[in-house]
C-alpha positions as CSV (number, residue, x, y, z in Angstrom):
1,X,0.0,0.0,0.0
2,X,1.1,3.0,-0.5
3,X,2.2,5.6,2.3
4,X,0.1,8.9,2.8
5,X,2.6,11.6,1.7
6,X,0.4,14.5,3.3
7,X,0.2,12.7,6.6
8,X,4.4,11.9,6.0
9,X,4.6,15.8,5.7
10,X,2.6,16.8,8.5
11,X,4.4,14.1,10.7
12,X,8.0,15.7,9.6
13,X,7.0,19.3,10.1
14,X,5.8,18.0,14.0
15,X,8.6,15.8,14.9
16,X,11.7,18.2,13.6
17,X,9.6,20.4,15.4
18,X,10.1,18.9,18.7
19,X,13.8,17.9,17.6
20,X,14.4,21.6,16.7
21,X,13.1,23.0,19.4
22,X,15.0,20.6,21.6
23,X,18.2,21.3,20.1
24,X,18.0,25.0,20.6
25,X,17.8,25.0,23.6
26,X,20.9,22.7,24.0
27,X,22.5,25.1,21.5
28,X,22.3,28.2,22.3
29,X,26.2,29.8,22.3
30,X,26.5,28.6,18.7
31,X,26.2,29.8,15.2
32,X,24.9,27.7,12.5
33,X,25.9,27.9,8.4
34,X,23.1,25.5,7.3
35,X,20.6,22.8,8.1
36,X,19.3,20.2,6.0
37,X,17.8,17.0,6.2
38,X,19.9,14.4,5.1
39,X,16.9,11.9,3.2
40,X,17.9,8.4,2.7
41,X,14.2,8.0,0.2
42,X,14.4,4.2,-0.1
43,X,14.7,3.4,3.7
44,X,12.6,6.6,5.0
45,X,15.1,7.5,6.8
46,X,16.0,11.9,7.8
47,X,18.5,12.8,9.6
48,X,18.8,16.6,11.0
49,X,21.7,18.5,10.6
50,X,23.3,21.4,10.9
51,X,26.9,22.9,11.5
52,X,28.9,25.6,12.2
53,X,31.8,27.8,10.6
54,X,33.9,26.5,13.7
55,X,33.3,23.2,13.2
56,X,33.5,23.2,8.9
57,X,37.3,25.1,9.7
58,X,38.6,21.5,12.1
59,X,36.9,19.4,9.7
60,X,38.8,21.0,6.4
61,X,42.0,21.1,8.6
62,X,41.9,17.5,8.7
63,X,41.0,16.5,5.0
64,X,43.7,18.6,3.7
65,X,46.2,16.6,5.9
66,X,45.1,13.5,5.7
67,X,43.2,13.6,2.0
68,X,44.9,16.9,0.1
69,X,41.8,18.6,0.2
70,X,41.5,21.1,-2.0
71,X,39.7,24.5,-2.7
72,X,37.0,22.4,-4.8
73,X,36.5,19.9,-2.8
74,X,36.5,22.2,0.3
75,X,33.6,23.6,-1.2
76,X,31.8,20.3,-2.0
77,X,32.5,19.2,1.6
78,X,30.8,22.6,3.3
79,X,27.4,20.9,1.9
80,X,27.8,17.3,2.9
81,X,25.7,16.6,5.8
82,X,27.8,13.3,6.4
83,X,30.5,15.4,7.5
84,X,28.5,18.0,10.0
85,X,29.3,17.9,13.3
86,X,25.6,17.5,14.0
87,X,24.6,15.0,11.4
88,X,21.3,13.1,12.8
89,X,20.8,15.2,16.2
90,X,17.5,14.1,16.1
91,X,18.5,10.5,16.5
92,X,18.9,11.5,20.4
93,X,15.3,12.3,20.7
94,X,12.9,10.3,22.3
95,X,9.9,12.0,20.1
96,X,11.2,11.7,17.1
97,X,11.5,7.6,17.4
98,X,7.7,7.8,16.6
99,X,9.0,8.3,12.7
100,X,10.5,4.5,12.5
101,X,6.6,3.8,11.4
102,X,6.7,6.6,8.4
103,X,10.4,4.9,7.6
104,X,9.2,1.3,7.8
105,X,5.9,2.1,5.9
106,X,8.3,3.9,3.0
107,X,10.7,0.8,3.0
108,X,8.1,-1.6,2.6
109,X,6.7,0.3,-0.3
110,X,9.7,1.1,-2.2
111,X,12.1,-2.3,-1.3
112,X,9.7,-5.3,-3.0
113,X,11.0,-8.9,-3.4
114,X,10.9,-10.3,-6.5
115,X,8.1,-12.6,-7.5
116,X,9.6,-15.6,-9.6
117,X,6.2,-15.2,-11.2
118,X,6.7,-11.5,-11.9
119,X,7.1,-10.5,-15.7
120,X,9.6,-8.5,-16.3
121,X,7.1,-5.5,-17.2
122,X,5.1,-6.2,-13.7
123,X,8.6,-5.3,-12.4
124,X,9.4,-2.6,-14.7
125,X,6.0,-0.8,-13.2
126,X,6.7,-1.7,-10.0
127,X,10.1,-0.2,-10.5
128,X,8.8,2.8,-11.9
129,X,5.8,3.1,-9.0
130,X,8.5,3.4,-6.1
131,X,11.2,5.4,-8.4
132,X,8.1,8.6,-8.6
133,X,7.3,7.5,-5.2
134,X,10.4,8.3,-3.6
135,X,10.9,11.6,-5.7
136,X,7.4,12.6,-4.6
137,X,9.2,11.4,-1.1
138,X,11.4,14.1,-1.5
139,X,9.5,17.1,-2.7
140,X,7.6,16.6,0.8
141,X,10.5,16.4,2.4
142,X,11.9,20.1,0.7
143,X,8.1,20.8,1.2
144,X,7.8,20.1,5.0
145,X,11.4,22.0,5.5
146,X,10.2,25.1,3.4
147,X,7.4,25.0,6.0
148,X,9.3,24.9,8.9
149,X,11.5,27.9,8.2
150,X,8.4,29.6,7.3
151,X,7.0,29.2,10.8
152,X,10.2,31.1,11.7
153,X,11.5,27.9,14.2
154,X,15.1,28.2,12.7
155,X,14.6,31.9,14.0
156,X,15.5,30.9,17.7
157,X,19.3,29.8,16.5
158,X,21.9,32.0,15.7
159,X,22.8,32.0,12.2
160,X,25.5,32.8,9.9
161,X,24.1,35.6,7.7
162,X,24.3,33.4,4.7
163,X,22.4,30.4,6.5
164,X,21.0,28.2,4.1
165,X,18.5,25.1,4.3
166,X,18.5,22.3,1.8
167,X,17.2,18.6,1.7
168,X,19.4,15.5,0.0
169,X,18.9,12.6,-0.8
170,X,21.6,9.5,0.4
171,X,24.4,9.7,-2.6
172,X,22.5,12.4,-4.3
173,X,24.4,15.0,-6.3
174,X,23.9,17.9,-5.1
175,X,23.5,19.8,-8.2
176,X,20.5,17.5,-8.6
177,X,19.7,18.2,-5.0
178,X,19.4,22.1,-5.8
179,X,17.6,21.8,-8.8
180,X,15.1,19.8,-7.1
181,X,14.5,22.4,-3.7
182,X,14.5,25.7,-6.3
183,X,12.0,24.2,-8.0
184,X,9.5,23.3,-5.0
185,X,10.5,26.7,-3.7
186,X,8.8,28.6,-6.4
187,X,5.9,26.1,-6.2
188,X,5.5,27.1,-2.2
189,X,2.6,28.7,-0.9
C-alpha cells in the first residue's frame, strides 16, 4: 500500500519540530551555516543537521592533511551533511522515534522482493511506481522544511548571515539536490 505523503509531511514538520526546538535549547552559544535533512528515500530515513563555521574550519584542517583537500572539494565538503558535526541530532530524541513507522511504511513500499512469477514489465512498473514514489518522497520532504523555516522555528538559533536550508537525498548529487529544492520553492505557498 502505498504511504500517505500528506500525513508523512505533516508528521515531519511535528517531529523536527520537537527535535528543533530541543536542540536550541541545547545550542544556544552557537552559530549555524546551514541545516538540511539528510533523506535516505528508499529506507525513510531523515536525519537533521546542521553545523557551524567553527566546526566546517577543524573538519577541512583534517581533510587537507590526511586527503589533500583542495579549494574544490572544500567547497563540496561545506554541503555534505555526512561530515556536519551534528549530522542526525535528532537520532537523540525520544519523540522523534515515533518516525520509524513513516520509515518502515516507505521501506516496505519502495524495497519489493521479486516474485519468480513476476514478468519482467510487472517489475518494470513496480520499478517505476516506487522510483516517482520516492521523488514525490522528496518534494515533501523540501516541502515540510520550506514549512518549517516559514514558521520562523530556525529563528530561535543564531545563524550565519548566509544560512542556508537544503534537503538531500543518500548519494545524491547535489546539483541534482538544488535543482530539485529551487524548483518546490517557487511552487511554495
Amino acid at each position: 500500500m502505498i504511504p500517505n505523503l500528506d500525513i508523512i509531511e505533516s508528521k515531519i514538520i511535528e517531529y523536527a519540530t520537537a527535535s528543533l526546538n530541543r536542540f536550541a535549547k541545547e545550542h544556544k552559544e552557537e552559530k549555524f551555516y546551514g541545516f538540511g535533512l539528510d533523506v535516505n528515500a528508499t529506507y525513510g530515513g531523515i536525519l537533521l543537521c546542521f553545523n557551524t563555521e567553527e566546526d566546517f574550519e577543524k573538519t577541512s584542517q583534517e581533510y587537507i592533511k590526511k586527503w589533500n583537500y583542495t579549494k574544490k572539494d572544500l567547497e563540496d565538503l561545506k554541503l555534505n551533511f555526512g561530515d556536519w558535526k551534528y549530522q542526525g541530532f535528532n537520532l537523540n530524541y525520544e519523540e522523534w522515534q515515533n518516525w520509524n513507522k513513516y520509515a518502515n511504511d516507505i521501506k516496505n513500499y519502495i524495497i519489493f522482493d521479486d516474485d519468480e512469477f513476476m514478468t519482467e514489465e510487472e517489475e518494470d512498473k513496480i520499478f517505476e511506481e516506487t522510483e516517482k514514489f520516492s521523488n514525490d518522497f522528496l518534494i515533501s520532504c523540501t516541502n515540510a522544511l520550506l514549512k518549517l523555516e516559514k514558521s520562523g522555528i530556525f529563528e530561535q538559533f543564531e545563524k550565519e548571515d548566509d544560512f542556508f536550508i537544503q534537503v538531500i537525498d543518500h548519494d545524491e548529487d547535489e546539483d541534482e539536490a538544488k535543482k530539485r529544492f529551487e524548483l518546490v520553492k517557487k511552487k511554495f505557498v
